[in-house]
C-alpha positions as CSV (number, residue, x, y, z in Angstrom):
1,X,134.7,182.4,118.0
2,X,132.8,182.0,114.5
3,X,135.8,184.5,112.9
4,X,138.3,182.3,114.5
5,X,136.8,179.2,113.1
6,X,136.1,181.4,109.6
7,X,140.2,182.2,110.1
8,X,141.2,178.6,111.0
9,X,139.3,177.3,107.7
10,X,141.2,180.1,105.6
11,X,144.5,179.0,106.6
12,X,143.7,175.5,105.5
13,X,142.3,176.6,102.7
14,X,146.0,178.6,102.2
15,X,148.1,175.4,102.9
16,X,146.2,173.7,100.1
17,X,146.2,176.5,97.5
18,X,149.8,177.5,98.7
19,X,151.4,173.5,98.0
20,X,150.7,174.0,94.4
21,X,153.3,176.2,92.4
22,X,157.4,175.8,92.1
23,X,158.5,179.1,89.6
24,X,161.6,180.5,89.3
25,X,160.5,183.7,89.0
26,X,162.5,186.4,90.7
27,X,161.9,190.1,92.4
28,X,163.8,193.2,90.4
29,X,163.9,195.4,93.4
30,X,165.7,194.1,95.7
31,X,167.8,197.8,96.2
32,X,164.5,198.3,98.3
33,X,164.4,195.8,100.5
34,X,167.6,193.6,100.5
35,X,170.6,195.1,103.1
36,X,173.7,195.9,101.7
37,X,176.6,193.6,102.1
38,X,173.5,191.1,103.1
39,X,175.6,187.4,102.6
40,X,174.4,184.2,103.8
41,X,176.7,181.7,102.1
42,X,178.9,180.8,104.8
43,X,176.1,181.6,108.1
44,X,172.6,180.6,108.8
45,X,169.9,182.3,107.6
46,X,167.1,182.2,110.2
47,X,163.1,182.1,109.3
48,X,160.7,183.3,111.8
49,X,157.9,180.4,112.1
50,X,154.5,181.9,110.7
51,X,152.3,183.2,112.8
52,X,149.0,185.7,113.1
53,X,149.4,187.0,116.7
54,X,146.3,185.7,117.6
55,X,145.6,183.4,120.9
56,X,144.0,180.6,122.5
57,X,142.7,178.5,119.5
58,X,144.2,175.1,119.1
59,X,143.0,175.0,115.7
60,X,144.5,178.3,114.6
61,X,147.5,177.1,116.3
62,X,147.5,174.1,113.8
63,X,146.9,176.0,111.0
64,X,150.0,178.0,111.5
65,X,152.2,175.3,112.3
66,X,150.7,173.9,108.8
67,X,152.0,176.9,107.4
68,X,155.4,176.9,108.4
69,X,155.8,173.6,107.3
70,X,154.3,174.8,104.0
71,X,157.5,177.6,104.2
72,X,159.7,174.4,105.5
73,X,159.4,173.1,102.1
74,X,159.5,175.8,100.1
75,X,163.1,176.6,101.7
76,X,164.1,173.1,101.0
77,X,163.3,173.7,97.6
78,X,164.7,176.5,96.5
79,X,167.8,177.3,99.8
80,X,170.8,175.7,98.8
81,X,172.7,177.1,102.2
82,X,172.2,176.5,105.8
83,X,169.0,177.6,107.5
84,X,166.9,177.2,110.4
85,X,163.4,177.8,111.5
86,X,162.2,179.1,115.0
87,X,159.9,181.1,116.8
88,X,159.8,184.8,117.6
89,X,160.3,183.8,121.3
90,X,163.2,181.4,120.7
91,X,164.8,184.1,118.3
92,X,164.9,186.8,121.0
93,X,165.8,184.3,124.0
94,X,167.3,181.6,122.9
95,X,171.3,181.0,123.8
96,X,171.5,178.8,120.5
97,X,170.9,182.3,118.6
98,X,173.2,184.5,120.7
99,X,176.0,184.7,117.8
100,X,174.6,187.4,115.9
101,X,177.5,186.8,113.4
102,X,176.3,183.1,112.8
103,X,172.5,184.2,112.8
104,X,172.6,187.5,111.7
105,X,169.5,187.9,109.3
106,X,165.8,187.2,109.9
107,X,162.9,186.5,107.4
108,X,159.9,187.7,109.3
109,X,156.1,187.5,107.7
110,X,154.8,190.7,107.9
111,X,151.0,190.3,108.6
112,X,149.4,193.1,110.4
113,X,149.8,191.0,113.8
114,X,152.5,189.4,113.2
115,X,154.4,189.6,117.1
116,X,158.3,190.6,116.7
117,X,161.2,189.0,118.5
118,X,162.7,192.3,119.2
119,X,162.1,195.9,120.6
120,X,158.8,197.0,119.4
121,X,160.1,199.9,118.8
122,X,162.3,199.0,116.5
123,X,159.7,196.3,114.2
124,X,158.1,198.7,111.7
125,X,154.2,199.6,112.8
126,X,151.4,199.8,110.5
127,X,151.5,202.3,107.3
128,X,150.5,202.3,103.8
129,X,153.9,202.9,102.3
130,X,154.7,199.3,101.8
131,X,158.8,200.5,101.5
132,X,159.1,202.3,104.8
133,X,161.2,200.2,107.0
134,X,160.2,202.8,110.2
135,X,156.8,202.9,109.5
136,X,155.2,199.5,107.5
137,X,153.5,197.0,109.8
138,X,151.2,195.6,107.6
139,X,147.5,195.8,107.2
140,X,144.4,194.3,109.1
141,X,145.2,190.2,108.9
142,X,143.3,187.0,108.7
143,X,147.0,185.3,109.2
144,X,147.9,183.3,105.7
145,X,144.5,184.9,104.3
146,X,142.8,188.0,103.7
147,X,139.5,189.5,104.3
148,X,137.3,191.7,102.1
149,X,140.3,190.3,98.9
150,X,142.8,193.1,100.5
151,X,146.7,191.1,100.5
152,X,148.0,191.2,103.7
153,X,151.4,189.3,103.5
154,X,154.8,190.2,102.8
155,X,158.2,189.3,104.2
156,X,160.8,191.7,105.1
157,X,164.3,190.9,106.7
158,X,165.7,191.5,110.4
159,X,169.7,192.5,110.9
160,X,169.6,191.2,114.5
161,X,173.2,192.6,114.6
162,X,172.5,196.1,113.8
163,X,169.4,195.8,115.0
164,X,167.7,196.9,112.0
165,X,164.4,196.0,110.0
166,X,164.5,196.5,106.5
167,X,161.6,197.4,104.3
168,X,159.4,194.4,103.3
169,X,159.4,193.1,99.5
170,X,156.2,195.6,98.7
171,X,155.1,192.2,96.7
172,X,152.0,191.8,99.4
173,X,149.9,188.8,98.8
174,X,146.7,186.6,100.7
175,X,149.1,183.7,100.5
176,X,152.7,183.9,102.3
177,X,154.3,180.8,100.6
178,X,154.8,182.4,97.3
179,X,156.0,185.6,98.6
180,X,158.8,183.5,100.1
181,X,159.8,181.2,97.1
182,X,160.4,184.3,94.8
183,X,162.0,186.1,97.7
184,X,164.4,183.0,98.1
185,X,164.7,182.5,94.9
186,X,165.8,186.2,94.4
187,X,168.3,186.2,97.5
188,X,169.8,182.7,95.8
189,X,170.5,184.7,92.4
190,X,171.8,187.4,93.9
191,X,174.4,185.0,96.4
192,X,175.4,182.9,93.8
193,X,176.0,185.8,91.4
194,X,178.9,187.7,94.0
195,X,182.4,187.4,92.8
196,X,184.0,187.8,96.4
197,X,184.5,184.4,98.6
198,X,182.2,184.5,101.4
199,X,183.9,186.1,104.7
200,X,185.0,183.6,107.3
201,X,183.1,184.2,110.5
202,X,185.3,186.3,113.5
203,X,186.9,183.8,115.4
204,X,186.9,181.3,113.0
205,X,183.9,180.0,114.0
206,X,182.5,176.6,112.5
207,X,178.9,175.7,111.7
């Protein structure tokens, strides 16, 4: 119970630290962890609602949910295309994300407990390779901080249509937030830098 509450105060603690900030400042290796032909412009980009894995503490719960709102505005921010946030559980049930075409892709938090919305056998288990999409899960995780000053964050992206993880940004940090505004802001440089007109969807489907 005391390293829940000590875990519950961290997170806060994150949310506070993690408001302050607003860089442009972009990843260079993005051959490592962004999927080829990955293209958002003209589908939704889906982003898994941050959580630690961890159960039965209403205040933890809280914190979380302050976190994903902290990632909420960060995507407004810096996501000029469409995008929507939801949990693991709606992600791998939900009818409203059946079209893997419209909601191909997945931003998942990778914290060392963070629960998947697919196959555990495909969500990439814990290693210390950092670029190993079959391996990485992540190390030990206090959720959106870390203990003994060891970074335990990063974000990696989900093909839900291939059913593929890719490997995560290898940029870990204590704090998620600023993992994803550079990641966003890389994925927005490189979208608005493609010379090809985004693909209509099969079927002609609207959104």
């Amino acid at each position: 119970m005391r390293n829940l509450k000590t875990l519950t105060g961290l997170l806060v603690l994150f949310c506070l630290v993690s408001s302050f900030g607003g860089d442009t400042k972009v990843y260079t290796n993005t051959k490592v962890w962004l999927p080829e032909g990955f293209d958002t412009r003209n589908t939704i980009l889906l982003v898994q609602n941050f959580s630690t894995g961890l159960k039965g503490n209403n205040n933890l719960k809280k914190a979380e949910d302050h976190v994903t709102e902290e990632m909420k505005t960060e995507m407004a921010k810096v996501y000029p295309y469409k995008y929507e946030f939801a949990s693991a559980d709606q992600i791998a049930n939900s009818t409203k994300y059946a079209n893997t075409d419209l909601y191909r892709y997945v931003l998942i938090d990778v914290n060392g407990s963070t629960p998947s919305h697919s196959s555990p056998n495909s969500m990439p288990s814990s290693s210390s390779n950092p670029n190993n999409p079959s391996t990485y899960r992540g190390g030990s995780s206090s959720g959106g901080m870390s203990f003994g000053g060891a970074p335990v964050n990063d974000i990696h992206i989900y093909d839900r249509k291939l059913d593929k993880h890719y490997p995560p940004t290898g940029h870990q940090q204590g704090y998620v937030t600023p993992i994803l505004r550079t990641m966003v802001n890389t994925i927005v440089q490189y979208l608005k830098g493609l010379t090809t007109p985004p693909a209509p969807l099969p079927g002609g489907n609207e959104h």
